[in-house]
RODREN-528366 format. One record per residue (C-alpha): residue number from 0; residue in one letter; x, y, z. Coordinates in nm, 2 decimals. Last residue first. Layout:
<pts>
PT|resi|resn|east|north|up
PT|NUM|A|X|Y|Z
...
</pts>
This chain:
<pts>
PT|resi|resn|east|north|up
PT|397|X|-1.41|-0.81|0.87
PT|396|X|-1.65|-1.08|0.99
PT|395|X|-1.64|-1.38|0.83
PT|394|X|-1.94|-1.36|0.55
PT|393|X|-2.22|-1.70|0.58
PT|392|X|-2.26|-1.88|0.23
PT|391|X|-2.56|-1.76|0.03
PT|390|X|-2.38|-1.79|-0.32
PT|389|X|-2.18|-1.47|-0.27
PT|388|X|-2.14|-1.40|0.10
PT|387|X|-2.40|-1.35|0.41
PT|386|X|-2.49|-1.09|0.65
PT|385|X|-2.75|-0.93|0.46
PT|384|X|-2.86|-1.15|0.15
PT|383|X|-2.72|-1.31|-0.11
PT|382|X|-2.91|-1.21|-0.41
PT|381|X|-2.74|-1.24|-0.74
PT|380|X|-2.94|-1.00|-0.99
PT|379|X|-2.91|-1.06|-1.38
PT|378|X|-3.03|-0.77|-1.62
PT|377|X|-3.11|-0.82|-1.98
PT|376|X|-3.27|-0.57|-2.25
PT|375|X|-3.33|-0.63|-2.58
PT|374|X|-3.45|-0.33|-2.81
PT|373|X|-3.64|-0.46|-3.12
PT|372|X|-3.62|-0.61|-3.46
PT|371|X|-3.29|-0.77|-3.40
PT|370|X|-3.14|-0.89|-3.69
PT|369|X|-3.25|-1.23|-3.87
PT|368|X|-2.93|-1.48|-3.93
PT|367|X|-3.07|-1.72|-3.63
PT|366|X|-3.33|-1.61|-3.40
PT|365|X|-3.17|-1.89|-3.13
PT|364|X|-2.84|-1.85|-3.19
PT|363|X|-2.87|-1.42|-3.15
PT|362|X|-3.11|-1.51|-2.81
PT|361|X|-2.79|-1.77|-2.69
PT|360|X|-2.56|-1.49|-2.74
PT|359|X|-2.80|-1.24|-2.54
PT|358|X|-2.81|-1.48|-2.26
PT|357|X|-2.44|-1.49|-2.22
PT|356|X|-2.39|-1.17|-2.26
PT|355|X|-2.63|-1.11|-1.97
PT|354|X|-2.48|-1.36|-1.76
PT|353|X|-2.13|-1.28|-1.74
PT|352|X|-2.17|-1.00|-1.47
PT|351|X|-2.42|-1.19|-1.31
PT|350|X|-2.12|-1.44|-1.21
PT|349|X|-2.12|-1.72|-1.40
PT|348|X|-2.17|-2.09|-1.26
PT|347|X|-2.53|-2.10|-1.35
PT|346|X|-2.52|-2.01|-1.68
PT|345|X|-2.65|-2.33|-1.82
PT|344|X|-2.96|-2.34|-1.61
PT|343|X|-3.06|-2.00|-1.74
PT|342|X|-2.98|-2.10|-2.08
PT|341|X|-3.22|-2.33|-2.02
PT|340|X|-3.50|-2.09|-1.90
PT|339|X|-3.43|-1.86|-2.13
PT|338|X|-3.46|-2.15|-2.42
PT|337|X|-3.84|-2.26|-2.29
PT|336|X|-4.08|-1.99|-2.33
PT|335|X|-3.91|-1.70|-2.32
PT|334|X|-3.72|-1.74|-2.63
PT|333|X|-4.03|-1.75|-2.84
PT|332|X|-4.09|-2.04|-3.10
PT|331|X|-4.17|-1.95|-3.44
PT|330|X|-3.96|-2.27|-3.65
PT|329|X|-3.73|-1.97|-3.76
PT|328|X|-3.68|-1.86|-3.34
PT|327|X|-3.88|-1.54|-3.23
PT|326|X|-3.78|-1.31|-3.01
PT|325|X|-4.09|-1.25|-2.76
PT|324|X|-3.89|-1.31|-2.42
PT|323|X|-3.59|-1.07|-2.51
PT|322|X|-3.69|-0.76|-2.70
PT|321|X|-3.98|-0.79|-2.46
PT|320|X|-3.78|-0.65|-2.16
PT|319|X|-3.59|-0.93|-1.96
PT|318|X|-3.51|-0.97|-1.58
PT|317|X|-3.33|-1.26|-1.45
PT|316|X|-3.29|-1.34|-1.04
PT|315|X|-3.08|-1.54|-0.89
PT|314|X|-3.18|-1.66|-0.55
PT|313|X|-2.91|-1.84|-0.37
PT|312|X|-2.98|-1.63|0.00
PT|311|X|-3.38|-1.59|-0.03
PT|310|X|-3.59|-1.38|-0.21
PT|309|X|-3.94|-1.25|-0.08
PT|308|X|-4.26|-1.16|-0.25
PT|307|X|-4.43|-0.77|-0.25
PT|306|X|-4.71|-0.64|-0.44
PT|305|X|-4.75|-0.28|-0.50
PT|304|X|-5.03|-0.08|-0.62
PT|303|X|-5.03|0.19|-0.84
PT|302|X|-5.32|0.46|-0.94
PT|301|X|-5.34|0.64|-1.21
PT|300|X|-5.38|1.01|-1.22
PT|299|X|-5.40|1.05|-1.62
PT|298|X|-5.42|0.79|-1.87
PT|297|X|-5.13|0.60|-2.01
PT|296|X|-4.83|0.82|-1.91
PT|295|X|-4.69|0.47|-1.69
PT|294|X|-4.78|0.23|-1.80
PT|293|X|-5.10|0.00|-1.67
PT|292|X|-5.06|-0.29|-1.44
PT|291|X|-5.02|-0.64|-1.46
PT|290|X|-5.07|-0.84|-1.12
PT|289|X|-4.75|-1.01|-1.10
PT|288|X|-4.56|-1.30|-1.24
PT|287|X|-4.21|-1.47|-1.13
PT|286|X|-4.14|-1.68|-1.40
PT|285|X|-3.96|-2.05|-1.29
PT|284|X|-3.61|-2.22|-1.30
PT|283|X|-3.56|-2.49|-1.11
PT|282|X|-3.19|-2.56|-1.00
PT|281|X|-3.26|-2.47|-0.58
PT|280|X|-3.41|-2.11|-0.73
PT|279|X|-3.35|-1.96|-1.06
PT|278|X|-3.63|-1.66|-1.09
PT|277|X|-3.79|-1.48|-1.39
PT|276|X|-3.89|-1.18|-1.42
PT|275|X|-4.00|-0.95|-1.71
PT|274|X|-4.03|-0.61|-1.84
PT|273|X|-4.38|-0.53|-2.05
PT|272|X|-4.57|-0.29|-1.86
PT|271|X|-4.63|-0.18|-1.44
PT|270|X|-4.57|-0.39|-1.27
PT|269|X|-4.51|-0.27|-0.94
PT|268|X|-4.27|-0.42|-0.65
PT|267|X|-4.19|-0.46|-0.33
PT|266|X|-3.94|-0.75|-0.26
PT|265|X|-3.89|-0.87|0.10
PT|264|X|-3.48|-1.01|0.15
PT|263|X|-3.53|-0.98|0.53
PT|262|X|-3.28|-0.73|0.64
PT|261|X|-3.15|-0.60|0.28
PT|260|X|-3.48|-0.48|0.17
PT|259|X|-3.56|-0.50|-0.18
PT|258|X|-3.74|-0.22|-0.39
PT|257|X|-3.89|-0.35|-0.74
PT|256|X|-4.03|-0.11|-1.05
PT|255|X|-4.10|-0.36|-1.38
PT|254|X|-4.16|-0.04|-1.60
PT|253|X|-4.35|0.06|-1.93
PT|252|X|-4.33|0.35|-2.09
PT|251|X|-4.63|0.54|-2.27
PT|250|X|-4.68|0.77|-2.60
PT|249|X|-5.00|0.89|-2.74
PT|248|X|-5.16|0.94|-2.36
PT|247|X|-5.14|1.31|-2.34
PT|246|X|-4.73|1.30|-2.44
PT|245|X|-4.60|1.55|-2.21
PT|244|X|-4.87|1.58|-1.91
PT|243|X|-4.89|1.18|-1.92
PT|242|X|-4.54|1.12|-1.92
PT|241|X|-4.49|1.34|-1.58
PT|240|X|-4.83|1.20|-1.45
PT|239|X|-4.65|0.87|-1.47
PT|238|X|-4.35|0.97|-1.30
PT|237|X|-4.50|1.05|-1.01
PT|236|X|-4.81|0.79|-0.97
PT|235|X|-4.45|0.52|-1.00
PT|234|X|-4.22|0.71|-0.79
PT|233|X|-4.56|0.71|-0.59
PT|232|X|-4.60|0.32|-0.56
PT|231|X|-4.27|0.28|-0.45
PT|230|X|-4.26|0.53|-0.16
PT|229|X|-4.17|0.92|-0.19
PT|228|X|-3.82|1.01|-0.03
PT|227|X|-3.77|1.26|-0.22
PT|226|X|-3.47|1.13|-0.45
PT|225|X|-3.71|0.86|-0.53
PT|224|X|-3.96|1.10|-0.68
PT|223|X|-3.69|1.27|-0.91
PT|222|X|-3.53|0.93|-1.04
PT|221|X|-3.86|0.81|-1.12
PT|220|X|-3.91|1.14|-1.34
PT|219|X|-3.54|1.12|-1.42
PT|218|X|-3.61|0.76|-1.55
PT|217|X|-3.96|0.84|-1.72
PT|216|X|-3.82|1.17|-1.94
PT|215|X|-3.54|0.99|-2.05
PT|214|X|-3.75|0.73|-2.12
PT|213|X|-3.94|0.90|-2.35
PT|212|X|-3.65|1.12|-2.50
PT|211|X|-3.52|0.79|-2.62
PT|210|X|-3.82|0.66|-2.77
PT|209|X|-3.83|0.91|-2.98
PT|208|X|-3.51|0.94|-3.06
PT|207|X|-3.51|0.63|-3.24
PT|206|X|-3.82|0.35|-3.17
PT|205|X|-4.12|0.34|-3.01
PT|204|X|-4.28|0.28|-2.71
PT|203|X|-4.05|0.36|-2.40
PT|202|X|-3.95|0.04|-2.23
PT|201|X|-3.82|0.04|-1.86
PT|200|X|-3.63|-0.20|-1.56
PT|199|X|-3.62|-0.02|-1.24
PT|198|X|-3.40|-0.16|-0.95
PT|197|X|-3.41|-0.03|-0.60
PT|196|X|-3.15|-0.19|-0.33
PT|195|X|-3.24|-0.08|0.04
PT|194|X|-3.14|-0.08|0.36
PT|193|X|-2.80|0.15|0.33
PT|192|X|-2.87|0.29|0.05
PT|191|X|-2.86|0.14|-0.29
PT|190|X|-3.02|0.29|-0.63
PT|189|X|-3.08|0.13|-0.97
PT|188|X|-3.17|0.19|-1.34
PT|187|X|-3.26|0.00|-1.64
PT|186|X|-3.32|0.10|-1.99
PT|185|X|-3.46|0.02|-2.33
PT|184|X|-3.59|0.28|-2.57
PT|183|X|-3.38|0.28|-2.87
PT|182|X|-3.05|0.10|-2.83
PT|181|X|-2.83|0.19|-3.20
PT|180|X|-2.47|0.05|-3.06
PT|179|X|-2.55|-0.16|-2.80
PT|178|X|-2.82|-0.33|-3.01
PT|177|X|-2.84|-0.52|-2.78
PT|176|X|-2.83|-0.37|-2.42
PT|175|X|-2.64|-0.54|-2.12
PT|174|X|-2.69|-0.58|-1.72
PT|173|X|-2.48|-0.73|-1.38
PT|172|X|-2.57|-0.77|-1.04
PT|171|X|-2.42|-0.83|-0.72
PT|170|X|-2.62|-0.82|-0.35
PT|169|X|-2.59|-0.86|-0.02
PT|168|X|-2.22|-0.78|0.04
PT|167|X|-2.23|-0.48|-0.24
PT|166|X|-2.20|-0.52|-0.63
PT|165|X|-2.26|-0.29|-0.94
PT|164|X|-2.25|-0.38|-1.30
PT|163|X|-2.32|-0.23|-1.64
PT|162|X|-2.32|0.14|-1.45
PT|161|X|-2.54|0.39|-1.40
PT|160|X|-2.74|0.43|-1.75
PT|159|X|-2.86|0.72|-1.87
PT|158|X|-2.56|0.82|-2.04
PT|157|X|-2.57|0.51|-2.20
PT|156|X|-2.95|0.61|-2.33
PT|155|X|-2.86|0.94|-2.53
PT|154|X|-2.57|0.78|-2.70
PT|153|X|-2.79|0.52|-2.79
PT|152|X|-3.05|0.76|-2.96
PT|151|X|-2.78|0.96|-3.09
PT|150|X|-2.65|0.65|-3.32
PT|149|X|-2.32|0.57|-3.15
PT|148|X|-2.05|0.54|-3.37
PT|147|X|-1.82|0.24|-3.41
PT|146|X|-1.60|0.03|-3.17
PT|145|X|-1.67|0.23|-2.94
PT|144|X|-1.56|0.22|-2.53
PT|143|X|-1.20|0.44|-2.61
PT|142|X|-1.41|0.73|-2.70
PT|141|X|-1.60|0.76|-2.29
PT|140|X|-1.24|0.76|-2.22
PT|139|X|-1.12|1.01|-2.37
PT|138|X|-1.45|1.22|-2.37
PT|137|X|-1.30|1.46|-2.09
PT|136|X|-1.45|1.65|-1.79
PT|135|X|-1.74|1.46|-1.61
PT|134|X|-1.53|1.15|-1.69
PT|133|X|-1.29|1.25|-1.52
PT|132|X|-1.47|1.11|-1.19
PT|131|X|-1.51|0.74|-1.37
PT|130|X|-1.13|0.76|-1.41
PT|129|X|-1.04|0.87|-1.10
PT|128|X|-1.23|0.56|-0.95
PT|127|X|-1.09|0.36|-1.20
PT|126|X|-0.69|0.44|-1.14
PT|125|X|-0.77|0.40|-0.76
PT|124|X|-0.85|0.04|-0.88
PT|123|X|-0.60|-0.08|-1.07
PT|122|X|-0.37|0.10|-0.83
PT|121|X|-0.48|-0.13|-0.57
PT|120|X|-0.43|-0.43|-0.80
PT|119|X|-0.11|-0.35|-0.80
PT|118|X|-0.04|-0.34|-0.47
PT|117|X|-0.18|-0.67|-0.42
PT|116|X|0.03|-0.80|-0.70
PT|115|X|0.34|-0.69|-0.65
PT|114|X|0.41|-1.00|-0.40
PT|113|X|0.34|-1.24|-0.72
PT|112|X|0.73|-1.09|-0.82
PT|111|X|0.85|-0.88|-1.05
PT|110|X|1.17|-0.73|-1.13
PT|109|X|1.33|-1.01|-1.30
PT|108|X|1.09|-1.08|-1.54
PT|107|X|1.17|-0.74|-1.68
PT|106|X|0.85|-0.59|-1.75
PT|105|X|0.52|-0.50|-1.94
PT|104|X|0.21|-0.36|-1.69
PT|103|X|-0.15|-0.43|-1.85
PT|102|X|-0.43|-0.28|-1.71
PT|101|X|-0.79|-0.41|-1.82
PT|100|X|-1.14|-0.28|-1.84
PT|99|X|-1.45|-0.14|-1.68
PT|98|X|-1.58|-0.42|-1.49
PT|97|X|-1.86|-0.26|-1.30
PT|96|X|-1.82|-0.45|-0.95
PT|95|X|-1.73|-0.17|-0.77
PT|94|X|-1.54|0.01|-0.97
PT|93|X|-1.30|-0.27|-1.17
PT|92|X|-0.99|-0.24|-1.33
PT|91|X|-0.88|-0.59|-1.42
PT|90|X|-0.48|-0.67|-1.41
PT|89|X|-0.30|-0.82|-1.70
PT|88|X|0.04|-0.89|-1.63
PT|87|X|0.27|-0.88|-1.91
PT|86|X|0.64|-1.06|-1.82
PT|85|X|1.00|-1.00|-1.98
PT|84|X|1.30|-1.24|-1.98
PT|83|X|1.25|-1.30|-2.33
PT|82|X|1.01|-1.60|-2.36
PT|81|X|0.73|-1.34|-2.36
PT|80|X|0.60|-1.44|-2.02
PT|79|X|0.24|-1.42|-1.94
PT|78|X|0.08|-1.32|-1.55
PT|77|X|-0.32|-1.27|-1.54
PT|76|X|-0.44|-1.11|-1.22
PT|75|X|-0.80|-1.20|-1.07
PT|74|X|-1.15|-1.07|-1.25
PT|73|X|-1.18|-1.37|-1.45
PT|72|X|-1.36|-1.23|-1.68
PT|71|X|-1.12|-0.91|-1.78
PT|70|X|-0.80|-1.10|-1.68
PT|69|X|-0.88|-1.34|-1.95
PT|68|X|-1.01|-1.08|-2.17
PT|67|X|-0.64|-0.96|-2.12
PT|66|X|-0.49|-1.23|-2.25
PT|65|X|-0.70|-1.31|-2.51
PT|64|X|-0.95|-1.60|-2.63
PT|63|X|-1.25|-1.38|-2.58
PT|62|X|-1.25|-1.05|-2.47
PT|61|X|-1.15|-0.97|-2.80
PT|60|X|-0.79|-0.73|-2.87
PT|59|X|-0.85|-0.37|-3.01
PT|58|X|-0.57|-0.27|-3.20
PT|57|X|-0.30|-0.02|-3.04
PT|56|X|-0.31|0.33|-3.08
PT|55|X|0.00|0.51|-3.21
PT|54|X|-0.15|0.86|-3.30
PT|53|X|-0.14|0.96|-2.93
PT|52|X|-0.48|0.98|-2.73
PT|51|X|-0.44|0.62|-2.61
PT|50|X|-0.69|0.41|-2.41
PT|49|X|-0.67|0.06|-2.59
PT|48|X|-1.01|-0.13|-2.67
PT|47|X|-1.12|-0.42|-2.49
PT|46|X|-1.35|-0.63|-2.76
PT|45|X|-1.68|-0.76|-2.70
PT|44|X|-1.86|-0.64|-2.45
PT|43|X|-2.14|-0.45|-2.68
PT|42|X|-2.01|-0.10|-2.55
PT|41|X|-1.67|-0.17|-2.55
PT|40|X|-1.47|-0.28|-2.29
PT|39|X|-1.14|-0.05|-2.22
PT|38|X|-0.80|-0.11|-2.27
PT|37|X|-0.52|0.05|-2.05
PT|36|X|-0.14|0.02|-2.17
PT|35|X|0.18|0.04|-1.92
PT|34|X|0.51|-0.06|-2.07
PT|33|X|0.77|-0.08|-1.78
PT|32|X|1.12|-0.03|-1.78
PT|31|X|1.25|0.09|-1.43
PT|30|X|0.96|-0.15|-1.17
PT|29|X|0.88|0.17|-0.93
PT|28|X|0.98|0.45|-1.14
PT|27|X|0.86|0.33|-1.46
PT|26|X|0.53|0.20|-1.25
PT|25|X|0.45|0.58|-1.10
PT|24|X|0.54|0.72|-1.44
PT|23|X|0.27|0.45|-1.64
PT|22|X|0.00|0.56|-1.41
PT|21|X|0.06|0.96|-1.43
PT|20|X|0.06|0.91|-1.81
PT|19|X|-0.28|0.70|-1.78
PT|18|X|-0.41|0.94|-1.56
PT|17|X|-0.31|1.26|-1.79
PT|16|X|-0.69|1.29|-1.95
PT|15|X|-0.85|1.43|-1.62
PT|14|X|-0.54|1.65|-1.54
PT|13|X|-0.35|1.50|-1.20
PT|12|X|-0.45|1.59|-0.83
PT|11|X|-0.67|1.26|-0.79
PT|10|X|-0.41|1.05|-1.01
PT|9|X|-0.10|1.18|-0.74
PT|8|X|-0.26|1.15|-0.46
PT|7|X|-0.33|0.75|-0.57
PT|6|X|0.01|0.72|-0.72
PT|5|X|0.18|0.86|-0.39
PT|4|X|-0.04|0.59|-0.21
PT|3|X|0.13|0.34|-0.39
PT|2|X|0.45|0.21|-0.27
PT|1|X|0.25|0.25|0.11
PT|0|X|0.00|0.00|0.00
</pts>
């Protein structure tokens, strides 16, 4: 710790676009010759792309079948030898549990040792909290996620978005779009406190900007009423007259709204539209359904009432917007009805941060060569409840 805690003062005081060069100095002068380069995942999760505002950037490498994707999905350090006395080890850079990329450090075998790595992993990680703060201030990183351009109506919706991933003692949860690149009116959203986790899953009607600005306008609306302190069922009446008194009932959003509680793993929730639930529980995998409500910016002044079910320490829970459950296969059979549900079984060792992609390969192989048609949405919650690890097994205490 103490080899790095001039790196850490030194990335909080440093320009926002400088952190790399204020990384690679702190390793030069701690390990002499040393190569640092920072790749980035992309937008779909595909490729890790290098972070370099010179004219020499580097070619994306997949996430797949590389050394650094290794490092990226594993989460834990990745050590390669070049056969010439110098090693590469790939380190993930991770922000509380949103796996932003990779950092690679090239050296002299000789000067590196598996004792590094703790302190390197430190840096990994005060590297991406100053990273996510320049972000206010500086596109080079936001640049280094795309493979190609966003359309506006995507780039509208990932700055919506808090995160792909986030993770706390009770809980870890991951989440994708598809089309990453041209998203229409898809979106999730979430909020933790010190009781609570609150997860929205949303579809504004339509497609393009349209449907961008829609749920623009029904996330901050939600986001607006939680911030006051107003209970489930108003964030819902809230943002629902907020449609309503733009769009008059010709345009609508639907919302799958839940609230757990950390003490006793009770759900409140409000359906309220087309997201889905589904729950894998003891190996059986089974949807979660609730009393269907109407969208929000339907009719004026309507009324929401929550219902509420429990989770348990194990529970994984899968939530899909229509874009997911309805895709068709060639012989016409919808994803939801049986292949989610397998694909659910077959994931079962990944982390939710995995999950997602997982299940959005298996809905590409299952439509076959047709493109998507529609938005598809995918988040995966973990629960393990308060006082207890990942997979439901009791925490030591720290």
């Amino acid at each position: 710790m103490d080899k790095f805690a001039a790196l850490e003062q030194a990335l909080r005081g440093a320009a926002p676009h400088t952190l790399l060069d204020v990384t690679s100095a702190a390793f030069v002068e701690r390990y002499g010759t040393a190569v640092v380069e920072l790749r980035l995942a992309d937008y779909g999760m595909r490729s890790l792309q290098t972070v370099d505002p010179g004219p020499g950037t580097s070619e994306p490498v997949p996430i797949d079948g590389s050394p650094q994707g290794r490092a990226f999905g594993s989460q834990e350090p990745h050590v390669t030898e070049d056969g010439e006395g110098r090693v590469a080890v790939h380190l993930p850079v991770t922000v509380r549990g949103d796996r932003l990329g990779v950092l690679t450090v090239r050296m002299a075998a000789d000067a590196f040792t598996e004792a590094d790595l703790p302190d390197l992993r430190l840096a990994c990680e005060a590297l991406g909290h100053e990273m996510l703060v320049a972000e206010r201030d500086t596109d080079l990183y936001v640049l280094a996620r795309r493979t190609a351009r966003l359309t506006l109506a995507a780039e509208m919706q990932w700055q919506l978005l808090p995160g792909r991933a986030c993770a706390r003692d009770e809980f870890a949860l991951g989440a994708q779009l598809e089309p990453a690149y041209a998203i229409f009116g898809d979106n999730y959203d979430w909020s933790v406190s010190s009781d609570h986790l609150t997860v929205a899953v949303t579809n504004g009607m339509g497609d393009g900007i349209e449907a961008a600005l829609l749920s623009n306008l029904a996330v901050n609306a939600l986001r607006n009423a939680r911030r006051a302190g107003l209970g489930l069922a108003d964030q819902a009446a809230l943002a629902d007259q907020a449609v309503y008194a733009h769009y008059r009932g010709r345009a609508y959003v639907s919302v799958l709204l839940l609230r757990f509680e950390f003490a006793t793993g009770e759900v409140e929730v409000i359906d309220a539209g087309s997201p889905r639930l589904w729950r894998l529980r003891d190996r059986e995998v089974e949807p979660v359904p609730f009393d269907a409500q109407l969208p929000l910016g339907m009719f004026e002044e309507t009324v929401y009432v929550p219902e509420r079910f429990t989770v348990r320490p194990g529970d994984r829970l899968l939530f899909g917007s229509d874009g997911v459950y309805e895709t068709l296969s060639l012989a016409g059979e919808a994803y939801g009805h049986r292949v989610l549900a397998r694909t659910l079984l077959a994931t079962s060792l990944l982390p939710p941060t995995q999950v997602p992609g997982a299940v959005l390969r298996e809905l590409a192989g299952h439509r076959g060569d047709r493109p998507l048609d529609d938005d598809a949405l995918v988040v995966c919650l973990d629960w393990y409840g308060r006082g207890r690890g990942p997979g439901g097994a009791p925490q030591t205490a720290r």
